[in-house]
C-alpha positions as CSV (number, residue, x, y, z in Angstrom):
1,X,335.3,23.8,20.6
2,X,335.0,25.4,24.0
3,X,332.7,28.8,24.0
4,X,331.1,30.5,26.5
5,X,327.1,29.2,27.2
6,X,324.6,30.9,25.3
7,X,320.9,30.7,25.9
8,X,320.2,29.4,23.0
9,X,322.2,26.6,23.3
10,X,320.7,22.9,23.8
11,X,322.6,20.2,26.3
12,X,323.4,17.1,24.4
13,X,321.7,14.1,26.2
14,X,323.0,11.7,28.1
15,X,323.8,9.2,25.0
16,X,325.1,11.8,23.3
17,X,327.5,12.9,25.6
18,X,328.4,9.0,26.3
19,X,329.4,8.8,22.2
20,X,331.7,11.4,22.4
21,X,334.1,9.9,25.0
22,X,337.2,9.4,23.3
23,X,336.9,5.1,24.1
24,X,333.4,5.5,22.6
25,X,333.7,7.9,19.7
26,X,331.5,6.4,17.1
27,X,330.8,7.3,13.4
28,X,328.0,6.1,11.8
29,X,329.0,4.9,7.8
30,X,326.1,4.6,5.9
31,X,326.8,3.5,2.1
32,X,324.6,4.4,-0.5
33,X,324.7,2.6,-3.8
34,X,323.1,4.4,-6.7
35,X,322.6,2.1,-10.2
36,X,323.1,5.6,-12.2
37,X,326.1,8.3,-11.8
38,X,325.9,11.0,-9.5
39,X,324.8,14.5,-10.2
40,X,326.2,17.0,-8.2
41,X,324.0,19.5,-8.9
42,X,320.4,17.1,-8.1
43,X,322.6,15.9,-4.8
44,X,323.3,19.2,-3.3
45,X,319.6,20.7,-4.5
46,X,317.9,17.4,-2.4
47,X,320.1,18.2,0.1
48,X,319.5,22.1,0.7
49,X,315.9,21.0,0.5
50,X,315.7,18.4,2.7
51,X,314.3,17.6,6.2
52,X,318.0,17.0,7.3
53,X,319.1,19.9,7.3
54,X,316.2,21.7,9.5
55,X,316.9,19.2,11.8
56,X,318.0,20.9,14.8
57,X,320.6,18.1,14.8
58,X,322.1,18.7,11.7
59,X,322.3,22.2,11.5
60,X,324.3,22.4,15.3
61,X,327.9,23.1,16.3
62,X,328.9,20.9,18.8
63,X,330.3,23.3,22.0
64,X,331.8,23.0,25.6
65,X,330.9,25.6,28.3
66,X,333.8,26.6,30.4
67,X,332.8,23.5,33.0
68,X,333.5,21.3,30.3
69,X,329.7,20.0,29.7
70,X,328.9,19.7,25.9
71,X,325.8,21.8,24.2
72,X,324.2,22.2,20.5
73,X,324.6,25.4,19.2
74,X,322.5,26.2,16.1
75,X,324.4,27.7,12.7
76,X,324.3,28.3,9.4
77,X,324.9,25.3,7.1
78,X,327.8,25.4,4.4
79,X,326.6,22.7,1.8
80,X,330.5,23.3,0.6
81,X,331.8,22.1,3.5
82,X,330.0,19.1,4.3
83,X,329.9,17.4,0.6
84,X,333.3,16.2,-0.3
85,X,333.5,14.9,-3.9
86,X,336.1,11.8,-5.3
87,X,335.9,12.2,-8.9
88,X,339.2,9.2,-8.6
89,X,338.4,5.3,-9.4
90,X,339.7,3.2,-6.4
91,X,341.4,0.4,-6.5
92,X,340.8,-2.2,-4.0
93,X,343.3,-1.4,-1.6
94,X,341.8,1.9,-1.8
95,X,344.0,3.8,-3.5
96,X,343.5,6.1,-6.7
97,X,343.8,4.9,-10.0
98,X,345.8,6.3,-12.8
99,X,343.2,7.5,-15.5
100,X,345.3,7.7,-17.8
101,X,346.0,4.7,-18.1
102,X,342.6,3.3,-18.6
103,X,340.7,1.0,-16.8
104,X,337.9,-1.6,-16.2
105,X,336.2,-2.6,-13.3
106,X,333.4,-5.4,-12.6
107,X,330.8,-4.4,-9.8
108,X,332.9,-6.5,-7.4
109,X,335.8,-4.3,-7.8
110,X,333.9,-1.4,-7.3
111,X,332.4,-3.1,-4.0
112,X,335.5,-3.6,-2.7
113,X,336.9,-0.3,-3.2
114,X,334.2,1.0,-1.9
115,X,334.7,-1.5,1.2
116,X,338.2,-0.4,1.7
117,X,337.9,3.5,1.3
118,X,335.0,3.2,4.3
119,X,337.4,0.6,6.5
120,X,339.9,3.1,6.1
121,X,337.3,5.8,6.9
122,X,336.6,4.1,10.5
123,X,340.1,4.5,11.8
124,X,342.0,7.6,10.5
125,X,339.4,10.3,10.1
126,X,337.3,12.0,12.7
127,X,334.5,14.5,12.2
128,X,335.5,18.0,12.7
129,X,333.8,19.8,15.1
130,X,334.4,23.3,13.7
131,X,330.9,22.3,11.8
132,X,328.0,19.8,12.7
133,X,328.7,16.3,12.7
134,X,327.7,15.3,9.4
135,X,329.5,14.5,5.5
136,X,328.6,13.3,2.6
137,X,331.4,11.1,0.7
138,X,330.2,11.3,-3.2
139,X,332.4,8.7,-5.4
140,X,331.3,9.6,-8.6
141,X,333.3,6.9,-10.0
142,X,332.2,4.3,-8.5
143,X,328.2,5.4,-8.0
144,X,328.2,5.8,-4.3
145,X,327.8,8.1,-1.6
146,X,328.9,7.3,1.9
147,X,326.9,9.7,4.7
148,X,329.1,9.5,7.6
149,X,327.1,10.9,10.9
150,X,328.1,11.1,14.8
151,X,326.4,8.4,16.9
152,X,325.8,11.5,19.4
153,X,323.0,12.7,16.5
154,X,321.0,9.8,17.1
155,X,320.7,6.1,16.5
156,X,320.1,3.6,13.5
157,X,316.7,3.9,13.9
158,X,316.8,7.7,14.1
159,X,319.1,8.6,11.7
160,X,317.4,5.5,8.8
161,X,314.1,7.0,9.5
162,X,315.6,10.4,8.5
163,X,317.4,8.8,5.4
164,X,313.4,6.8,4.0
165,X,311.9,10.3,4.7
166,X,314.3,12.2,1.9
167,X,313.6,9.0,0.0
168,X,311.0,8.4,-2.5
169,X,309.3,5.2,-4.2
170,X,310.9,4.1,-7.8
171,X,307.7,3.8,-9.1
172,X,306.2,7.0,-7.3
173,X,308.8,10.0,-7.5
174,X,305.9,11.8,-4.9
175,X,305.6,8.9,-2.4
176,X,307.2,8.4,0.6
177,X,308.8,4.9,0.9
178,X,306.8,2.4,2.2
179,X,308.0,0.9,5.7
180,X,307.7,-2.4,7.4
181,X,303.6,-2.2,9.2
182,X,303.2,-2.8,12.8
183,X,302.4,-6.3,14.0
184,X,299.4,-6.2,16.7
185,X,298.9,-9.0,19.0
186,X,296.0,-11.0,18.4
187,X,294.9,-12.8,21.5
188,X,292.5,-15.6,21.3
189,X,289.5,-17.0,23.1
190,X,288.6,-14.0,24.8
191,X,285.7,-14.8,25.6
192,X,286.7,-18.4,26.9
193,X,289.3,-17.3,29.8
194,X,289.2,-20.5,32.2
195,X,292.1,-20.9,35.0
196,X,294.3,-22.4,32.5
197,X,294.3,-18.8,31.0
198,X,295.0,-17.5,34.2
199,X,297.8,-19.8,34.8
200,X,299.0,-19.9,31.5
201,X,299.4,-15.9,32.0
202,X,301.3,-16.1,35.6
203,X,303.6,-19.0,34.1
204,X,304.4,-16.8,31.5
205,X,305.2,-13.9,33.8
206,X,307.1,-15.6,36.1
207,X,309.1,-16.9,33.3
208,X,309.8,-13.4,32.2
209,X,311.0,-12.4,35.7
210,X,313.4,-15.0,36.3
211,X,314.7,-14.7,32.4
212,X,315.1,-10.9,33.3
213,X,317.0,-11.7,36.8
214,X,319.3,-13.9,35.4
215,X,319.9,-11.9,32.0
216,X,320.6,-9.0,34.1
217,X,322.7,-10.3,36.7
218,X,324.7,-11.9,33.6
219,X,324.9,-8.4,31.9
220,X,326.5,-6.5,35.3
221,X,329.0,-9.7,35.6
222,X,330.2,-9.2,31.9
223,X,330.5,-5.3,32.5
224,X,332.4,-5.9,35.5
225,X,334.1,-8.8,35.8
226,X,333.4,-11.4,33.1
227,X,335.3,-11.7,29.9
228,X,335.2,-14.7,27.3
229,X,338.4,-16.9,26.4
230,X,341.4,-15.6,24.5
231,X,341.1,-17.2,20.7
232,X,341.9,-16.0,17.1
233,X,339.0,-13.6,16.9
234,X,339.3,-12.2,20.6
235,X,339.8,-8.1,20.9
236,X,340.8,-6.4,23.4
237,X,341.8,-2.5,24.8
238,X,343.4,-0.7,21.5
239,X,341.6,-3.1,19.0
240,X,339.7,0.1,17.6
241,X,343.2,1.3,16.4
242,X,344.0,-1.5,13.9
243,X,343.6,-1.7,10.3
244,X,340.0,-3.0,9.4
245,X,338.8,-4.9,6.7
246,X,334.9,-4.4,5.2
247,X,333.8,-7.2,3.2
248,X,330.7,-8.5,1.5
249,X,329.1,-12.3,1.0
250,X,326.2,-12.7,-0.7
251,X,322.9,-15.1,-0.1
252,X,319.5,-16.0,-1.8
253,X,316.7,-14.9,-0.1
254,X,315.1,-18.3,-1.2
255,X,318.1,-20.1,0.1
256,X,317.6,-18.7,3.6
257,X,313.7,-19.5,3.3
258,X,315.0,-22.9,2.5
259,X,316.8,-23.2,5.3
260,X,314.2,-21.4,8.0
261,X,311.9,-24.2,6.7
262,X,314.3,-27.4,7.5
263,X,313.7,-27.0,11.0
264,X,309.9,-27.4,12.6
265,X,308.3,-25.1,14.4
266,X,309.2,-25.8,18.0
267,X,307.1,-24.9,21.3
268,X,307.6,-21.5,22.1
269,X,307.8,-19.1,24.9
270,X,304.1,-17.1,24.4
271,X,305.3,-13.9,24.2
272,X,303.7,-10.1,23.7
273,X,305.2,-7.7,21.3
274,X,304.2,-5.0,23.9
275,X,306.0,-6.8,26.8
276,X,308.8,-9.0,24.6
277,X,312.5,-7.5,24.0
278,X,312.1,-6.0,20.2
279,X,314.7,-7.1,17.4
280,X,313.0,-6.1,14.2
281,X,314.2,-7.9,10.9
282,X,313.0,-8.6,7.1
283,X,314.0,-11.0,5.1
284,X,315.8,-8.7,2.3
285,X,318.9,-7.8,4.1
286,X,322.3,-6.7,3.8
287,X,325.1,-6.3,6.1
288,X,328.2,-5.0,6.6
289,X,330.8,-6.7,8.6
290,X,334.0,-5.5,10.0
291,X,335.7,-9.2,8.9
292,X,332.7,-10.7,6.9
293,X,329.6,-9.2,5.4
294,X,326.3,-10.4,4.7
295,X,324.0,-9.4,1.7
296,X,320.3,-11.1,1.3
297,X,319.6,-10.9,-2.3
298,X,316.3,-11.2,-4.1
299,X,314.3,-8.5,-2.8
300,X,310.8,-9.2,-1.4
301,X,308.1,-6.7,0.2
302,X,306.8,-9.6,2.7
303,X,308.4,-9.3,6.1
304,X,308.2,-11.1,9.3
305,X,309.5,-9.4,12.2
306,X,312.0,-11.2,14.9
307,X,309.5,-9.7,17.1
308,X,306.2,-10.7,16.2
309,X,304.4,-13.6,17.9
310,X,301.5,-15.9,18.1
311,X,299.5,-17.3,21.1
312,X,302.0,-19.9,22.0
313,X,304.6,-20.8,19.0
314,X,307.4,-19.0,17.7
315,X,308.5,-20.0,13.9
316,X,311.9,-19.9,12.7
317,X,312.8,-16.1,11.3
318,X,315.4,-15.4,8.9
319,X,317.2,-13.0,12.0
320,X,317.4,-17.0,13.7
321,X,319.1,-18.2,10.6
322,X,321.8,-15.5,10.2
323,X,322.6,-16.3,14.1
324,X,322.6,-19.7,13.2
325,X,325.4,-19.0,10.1
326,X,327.2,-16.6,12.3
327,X,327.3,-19.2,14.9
328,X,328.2,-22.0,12.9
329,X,331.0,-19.8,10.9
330,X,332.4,-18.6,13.9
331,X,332.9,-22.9,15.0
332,X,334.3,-23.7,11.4
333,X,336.6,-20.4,11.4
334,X,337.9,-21.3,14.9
335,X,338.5,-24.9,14.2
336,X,340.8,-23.9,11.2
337,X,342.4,-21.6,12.8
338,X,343.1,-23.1,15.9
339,X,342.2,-27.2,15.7
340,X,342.6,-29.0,18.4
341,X,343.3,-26.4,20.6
342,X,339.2,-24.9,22.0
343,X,337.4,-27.4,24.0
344,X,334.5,-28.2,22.9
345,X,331.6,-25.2,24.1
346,X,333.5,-22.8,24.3
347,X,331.3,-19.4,24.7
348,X,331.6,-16.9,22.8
349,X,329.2,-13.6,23.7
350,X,328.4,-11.4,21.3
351,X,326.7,-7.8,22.3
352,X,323.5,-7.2,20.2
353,X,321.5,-3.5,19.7
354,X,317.9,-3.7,20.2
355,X,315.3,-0.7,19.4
356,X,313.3,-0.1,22.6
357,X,311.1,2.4,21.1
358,X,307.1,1.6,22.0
359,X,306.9,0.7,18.1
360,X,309.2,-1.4,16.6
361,X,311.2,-0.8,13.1
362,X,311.5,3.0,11.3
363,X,309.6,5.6,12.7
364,X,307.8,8.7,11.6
365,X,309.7,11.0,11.5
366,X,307.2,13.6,12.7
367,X,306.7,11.5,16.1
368,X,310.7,11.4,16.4
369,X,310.4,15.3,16.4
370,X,308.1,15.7,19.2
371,X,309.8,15.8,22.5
372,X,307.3,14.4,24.9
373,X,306.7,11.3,22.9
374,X,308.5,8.0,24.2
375,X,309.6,7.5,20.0
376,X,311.5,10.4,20.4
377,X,314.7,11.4,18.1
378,X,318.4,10.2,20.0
379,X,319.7,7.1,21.0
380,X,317.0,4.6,22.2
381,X,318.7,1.3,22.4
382,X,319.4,-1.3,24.7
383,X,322.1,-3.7,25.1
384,X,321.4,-7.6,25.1
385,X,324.4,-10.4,25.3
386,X,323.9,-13.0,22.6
387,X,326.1,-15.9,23.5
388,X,326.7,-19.2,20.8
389,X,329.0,-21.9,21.2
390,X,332.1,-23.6,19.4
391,X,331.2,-27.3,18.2
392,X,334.3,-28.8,15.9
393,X,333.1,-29.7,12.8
394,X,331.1,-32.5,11.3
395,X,328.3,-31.2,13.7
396,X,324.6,-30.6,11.6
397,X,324.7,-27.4,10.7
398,X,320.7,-27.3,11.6
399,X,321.9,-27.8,15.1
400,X,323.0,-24.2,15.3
401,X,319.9,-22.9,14.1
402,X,318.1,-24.9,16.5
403,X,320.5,-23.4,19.4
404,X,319.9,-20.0,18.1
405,X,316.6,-20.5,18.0
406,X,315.8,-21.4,21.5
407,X,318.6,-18.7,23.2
408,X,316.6,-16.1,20.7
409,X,313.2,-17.1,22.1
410,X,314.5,-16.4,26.0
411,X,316.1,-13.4,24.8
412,X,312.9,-12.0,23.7
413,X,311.0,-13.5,26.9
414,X,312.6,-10.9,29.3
415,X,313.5,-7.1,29.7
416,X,317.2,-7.4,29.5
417,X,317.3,-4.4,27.2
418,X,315.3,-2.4,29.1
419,X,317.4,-2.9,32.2
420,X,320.5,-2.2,30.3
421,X,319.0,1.1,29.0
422,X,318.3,1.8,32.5
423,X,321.6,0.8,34.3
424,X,323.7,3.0,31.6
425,X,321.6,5.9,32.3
426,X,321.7,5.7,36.1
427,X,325.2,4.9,35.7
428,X,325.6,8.9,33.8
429,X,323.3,10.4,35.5
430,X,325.1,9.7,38.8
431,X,328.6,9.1,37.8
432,X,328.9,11.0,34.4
433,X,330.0,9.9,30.9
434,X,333.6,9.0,32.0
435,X,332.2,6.1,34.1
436,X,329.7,5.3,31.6
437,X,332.0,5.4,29.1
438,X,334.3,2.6,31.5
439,X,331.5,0.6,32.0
440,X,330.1,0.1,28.2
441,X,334.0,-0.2,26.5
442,X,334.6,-2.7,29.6
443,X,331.6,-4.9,28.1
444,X,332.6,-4.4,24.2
445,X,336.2,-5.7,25.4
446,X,335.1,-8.7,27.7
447,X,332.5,-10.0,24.5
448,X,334.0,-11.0,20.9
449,X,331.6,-9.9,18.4
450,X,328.6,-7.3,18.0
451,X,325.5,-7.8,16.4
452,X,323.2,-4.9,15.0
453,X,320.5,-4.3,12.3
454,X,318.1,-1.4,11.4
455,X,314.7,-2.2,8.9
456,X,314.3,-0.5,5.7
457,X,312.1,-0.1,3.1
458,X,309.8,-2.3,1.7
459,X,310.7,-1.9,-2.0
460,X,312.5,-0.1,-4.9
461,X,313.5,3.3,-3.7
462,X,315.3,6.5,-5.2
463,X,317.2,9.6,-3.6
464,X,317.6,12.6,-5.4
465,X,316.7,11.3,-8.4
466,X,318.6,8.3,-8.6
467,X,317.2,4.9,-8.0
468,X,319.3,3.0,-5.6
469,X,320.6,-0.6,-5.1
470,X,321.4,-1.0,-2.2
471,X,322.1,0.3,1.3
472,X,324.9,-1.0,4.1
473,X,325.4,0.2,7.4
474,X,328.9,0.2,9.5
475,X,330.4,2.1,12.2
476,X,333.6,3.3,13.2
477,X,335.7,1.2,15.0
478,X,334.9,-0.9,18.0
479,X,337.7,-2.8,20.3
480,X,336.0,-5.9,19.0
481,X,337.8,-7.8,15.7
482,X,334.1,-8.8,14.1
483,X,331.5,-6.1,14.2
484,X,328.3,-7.4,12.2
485,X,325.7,-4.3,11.3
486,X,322.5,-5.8,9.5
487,X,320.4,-3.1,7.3
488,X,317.6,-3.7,5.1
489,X,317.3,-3.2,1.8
490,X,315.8,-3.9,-1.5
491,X,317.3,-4.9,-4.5
């Protein structure tokens, strides 16, 4: 919508503007599984009343000026035009249903449907921009509400932290959802600080810069120049055209416990949460895949953070054993698909999303709101490269938790997401989006897969009224064939 400037009107930022390239046009899915039906009344009540729609955000046209630079203008909200209702069962190829004719469905069939209505979502229909860049998908059949939000409005962490804020507690219909605490550093034997301590410190550091160096270097390469080998599962310019396929697999919590536990605790890099690269994670999860999908089940208030450390070890996390499954179903995939064909390590290089926010997991939203705090409201990501390796099978399946492991623990040793938050912003603040927008669908099409997860609450929640069981995450389409998005939830 191009209209003449106003003063009133807010530039977008320089994320923003990146997210709204045509290459990089992203929509944010988030699905939203009630265990009773929907009322329409309670849903569009909660939603007049909410936080999200005060949100300067929420409540903005998106405009160009006549040199073509993008701004947020504030308007009214039309609750009408923004909630769009599907009274229709869906099948699982997502079409409607005849209800005439009667029918049953299992919750897998309604998963599914769900699945493939949201696949079909993140390739044939863009958000308008004749109103802010926001809907609400209610499938009263099937229980469910998709939200469907432009990256340009902020990121996973922004945008979950406004979701658990609307939120309340199951057992508390007045209480805020409770989120995964802060972690701080403990260090040790202050008061015994010899010259090992010293050393042990500059070892450390200069472990960190030469992690960073070579991380870094390794990042610009695959931007520019780098791509991995062609196989089965390589994408490619025009990927984020084809169909897509959204599916779910389902794992004990206990299970993946189990498995954290097989392996012993190896020596670490020490590391400091306020220095370390931050991946959050919990151990209830759920994720939705563009081929495959994740879901943790069993939920579980406990939580150990990716990101949290000890004075010299590092203990197996359940984020080190989904790397290890993707890692190890990637090899087994491959080899079926093409045996005998990939030499043995291959690389494949996945691009991972990391929070680099002072304070990791959900934020407050209040903090978010303020504009001179570093945990402000937007996109505050950085990019890391998460390479794993094909092995033909009849290889220990511990061994690619064990590889994940170690790669994860110098991932976490160095500022590569930092310096990839940097270099993207130089690269727009001196070249604008267009050559931003080059540069970061350059790197989704030289790597194979992407990795991302946001936390979540820390137990039984409701919205609106309705107790919910469960939560998945997805975005539109990326010219990648396997895009992983991990979100916790409880169940």
């Amino acid at each position: 919508m191009v209209c003449p400037e106003t003063s009133s009107d807010e530039p977008l930022t320089p994320a923003g503007r990146l997210f709204l390239q045509p290459e990089t046009d992203l929509v944010i899915h988030c699905i939203i599984r009630g265990k009773n039906p929907a009322d329409m009344d309670a849903i569009k009540s909660a939603i007049k009343s909410s936080l999200m729609v005060q949100h300067p955000r929420f409540c903005s046209l998106l405009v160009r000026d006549k040199n073509g630079f993008e701004h947020w203008r504030k308007t009214p909200i039309d609750i009408g035009q923004h909630v769009i209702v599907v009274n229709n069962r869906l099948d699982e190829s997502g079409n409607f249903i005849d209800q005439t004719q009667g029918s049953s469905s299992t919750e897998e069939d309604d998963e599914a449907a769900v699945n493939q209505y949201v696949a079909d979502l993140s390739v044939s229909s863009p958000l308008s921009t004749d109103k802010p860049l926001w809907e609400l998908h209610v499938l009263t059949a099937h229980k469910c509400a998709v939200f469907r939000i432009h990256h340009s409005l902020g990121d996973g962490i922004s945008l979950m932290s406004m979701l658990m804020a609307n939120c309340r507690r199951a057992d508390d219909a007045e209480a805020l959802p409770r989120m995964v605490p802060d972690k701080k550093t403990v260090i040790k034997g202050e008061k015994g600080r010899d010259w090992f301590w010293l050393f042990g410190v500059l070892w450390w550091f200069l472990k960190m810069v030469v992690f960073t160096l070579l991380f870094s270097m390794e990042f610009v390469l695959r931007s520019l120049l780098v791509s991995d080998e062609k196989t089965a599962i390589t994408g490619g310019d025009g990927v984020e055209l084809w169909p897509r396929k959204l599916a779910t697999a389902k794992f004990l919590l206990d299970d993946m416990k189990l498995i954290k536990r097989a392996v012993p605790d190896t020596d670490g890099l020490a590391s400091s949460s306020h220095l370390a690269v931050k991946l959050e994670i919990c151990p209830t999860l759920l994720s939705s895949w563009k081929i495959g999908n994740v879901s943790v089940v069993n939920g579980e208030t406990s939580c150990n953070p990716l990101n949290s450390s000890s004075s010299v070890n590092m203990v197996q996390t359940i984020n080190d054993v989904l790397l290890g499954m993707v890692s190890s179903g990637l090899s087994r995939y491959l080899d079926h698909r093409t045996p005998n064909v990939l030499h043995e390590g291959l690389r494949i290089t996945g691009v991972a999303m990391v929070n680099i926010r002072p304070h990791p997991g959900l934020q407050d939203l209040s903090k978010l709101m303020k504009s001179n705090t570093k945990a402000r409201w937007g996109n505050k990501f950085g990019v890391i490269l998460i390479p794993v390796y094909y092995h033909k099978g009849g290889n220990d399946p511990l061994e690619y938790l064990k590889r994940a492991k170690a790669m994860v623990d110098k991932k976490k040793h160095s500022l590569e997401a930092y310096f990839s938050y940097k270099i993207g912003d130089l690269v727009m603040s001196l070249l604008g989006p267009k050559y931003a927008c080059m540069l970061n669908y350059k790197l989704l099409c030289n790597t194979t897969f992407t990795l991302s997860n946001v936390a979540g609450p820390l137990e039984e929640i409701s919205l609106a009224g309705n107790p919910l069981s469960s939560i998945k995450v997805n975005t539109s389409s990326l010219p990648q064939v396997l895009c992983n998005n991990l979100s916790l939830i409880v169940i």
